[in-house]
DRENGUSE-279293 format. One record per residue (C-alpha): residue number from 1; x, y, z; residue in three letters. Coordinates in steps of 0.2 Angstrom, whole numbers. Each point is the difference from the previous one (the first is absolute). Example, Ala and Ser with C-alpha at 12.3 -4.5 7.8 and 13.67 -1.06 7.14 Angstrom:
<pts>
+-----+-------+-------+-------+--------+
| num |  east | north |    up | residu |
+-----+-------+-------+-------+--------+
|   1 |    62 |   -22 |    39 |    ALA |
|   2 |     6 |    17 |    -3 |    SER |
+-----+-------+-------+-------+--------+
</pts>
This chain:
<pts>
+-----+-------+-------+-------+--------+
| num |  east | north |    up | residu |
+-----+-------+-------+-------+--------+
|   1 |    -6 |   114 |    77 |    UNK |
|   2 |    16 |     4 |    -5 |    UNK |
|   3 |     7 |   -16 |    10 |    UNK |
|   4 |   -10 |   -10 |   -13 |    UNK |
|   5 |     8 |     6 |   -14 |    UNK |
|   6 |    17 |     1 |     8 |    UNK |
|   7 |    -3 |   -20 |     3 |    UNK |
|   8 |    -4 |    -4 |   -17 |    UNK |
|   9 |    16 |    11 |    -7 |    UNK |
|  10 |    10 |   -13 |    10 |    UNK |
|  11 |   -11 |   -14 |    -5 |    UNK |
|  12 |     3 |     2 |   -16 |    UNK |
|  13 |    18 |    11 |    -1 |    UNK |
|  14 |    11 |   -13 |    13 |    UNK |
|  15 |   -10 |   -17 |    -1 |    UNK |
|  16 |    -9 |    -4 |   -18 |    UNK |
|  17 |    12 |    11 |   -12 |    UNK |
|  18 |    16 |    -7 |    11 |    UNK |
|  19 |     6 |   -15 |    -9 |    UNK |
|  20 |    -2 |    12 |   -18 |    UNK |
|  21 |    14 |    12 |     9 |    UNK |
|  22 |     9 |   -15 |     2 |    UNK |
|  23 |     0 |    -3 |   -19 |    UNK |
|  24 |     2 |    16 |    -3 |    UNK |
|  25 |    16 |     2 |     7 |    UNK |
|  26 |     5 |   -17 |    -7 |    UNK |
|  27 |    -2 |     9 |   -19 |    UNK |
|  28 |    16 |    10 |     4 |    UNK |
|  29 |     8 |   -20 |    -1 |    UNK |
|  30 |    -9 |    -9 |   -10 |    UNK |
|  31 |   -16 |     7 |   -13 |    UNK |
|  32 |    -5 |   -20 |    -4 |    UNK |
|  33 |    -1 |    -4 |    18 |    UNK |
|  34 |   -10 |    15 |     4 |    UNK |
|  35 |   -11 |    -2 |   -12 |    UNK |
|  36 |    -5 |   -17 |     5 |    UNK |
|  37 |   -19 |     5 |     4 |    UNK |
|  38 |    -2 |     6 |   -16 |    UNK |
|  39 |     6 |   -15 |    -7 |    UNK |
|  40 |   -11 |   -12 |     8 |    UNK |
|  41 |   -14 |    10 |    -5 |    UNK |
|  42 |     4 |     1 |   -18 |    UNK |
|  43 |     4 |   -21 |     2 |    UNK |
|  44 |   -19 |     0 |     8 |    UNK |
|  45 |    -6 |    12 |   -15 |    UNK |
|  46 |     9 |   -12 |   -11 |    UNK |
|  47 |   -10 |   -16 |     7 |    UNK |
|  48 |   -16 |     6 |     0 |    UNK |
|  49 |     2 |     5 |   -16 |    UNK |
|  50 |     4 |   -14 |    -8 |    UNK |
|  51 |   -12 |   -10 |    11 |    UNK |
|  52 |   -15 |    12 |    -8 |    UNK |
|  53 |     8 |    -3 |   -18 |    UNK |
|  54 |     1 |   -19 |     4 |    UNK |
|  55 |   -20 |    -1 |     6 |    UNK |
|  56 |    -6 |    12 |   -15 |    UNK |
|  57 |     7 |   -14 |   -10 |    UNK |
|  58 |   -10 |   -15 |     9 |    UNK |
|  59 |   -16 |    10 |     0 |    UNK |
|  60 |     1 |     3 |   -19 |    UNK |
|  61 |     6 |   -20 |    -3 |    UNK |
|  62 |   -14 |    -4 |     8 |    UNK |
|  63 |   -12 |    14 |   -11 |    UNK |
|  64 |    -5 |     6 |    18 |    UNK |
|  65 |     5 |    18 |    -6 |    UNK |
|  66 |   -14 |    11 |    -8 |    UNK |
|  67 |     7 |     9 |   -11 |    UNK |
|  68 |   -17 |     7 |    -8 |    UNK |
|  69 |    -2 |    19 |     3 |    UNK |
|  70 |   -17 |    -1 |     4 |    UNK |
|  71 |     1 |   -11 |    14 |    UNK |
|  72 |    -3 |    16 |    13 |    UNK |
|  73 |   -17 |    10 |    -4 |    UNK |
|  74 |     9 |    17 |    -2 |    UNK |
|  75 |    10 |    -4 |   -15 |    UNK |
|  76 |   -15 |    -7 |    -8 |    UNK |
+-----+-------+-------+-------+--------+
</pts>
């Protein structure tokens, strides 16, 4: 049993979390570079954002959005 655990140490520890000590030691050089994953997220974050704000504003164009509050049984 303790193999097993041993294997998923190293799984995780030198194979998935390898290239994040790779920017982790880039931070010493350069902060922007190394935190380029968190920048794409936040570019991604940014998109689907406005994506969601762009469709909220067809659907109420289009009087598609019910704005009434008793359109669900429990607030009525």
């Amino acid at each position: 049993m303790r193999a097993f655990f041993e294997g998923i140490d190293y799984l995780f520890v030198h194979i998935l979390f390898a290239p994040l000590d790779f920017f982790r030691a880039l931070e010493l050089k350069n902060w922007w570079t190394a935190n380029i994953i968190t920048w794409i997220f936040i570019i991604i974050c940014c998109a689907a954002t406005w994506y969601w704000i762009k469709q909220l504003k067809v659907f109420k164009a289009n009087n598609d959005d019910n704005q009434d509050t008793t359109a669900h049984s429990f607030l009525s």
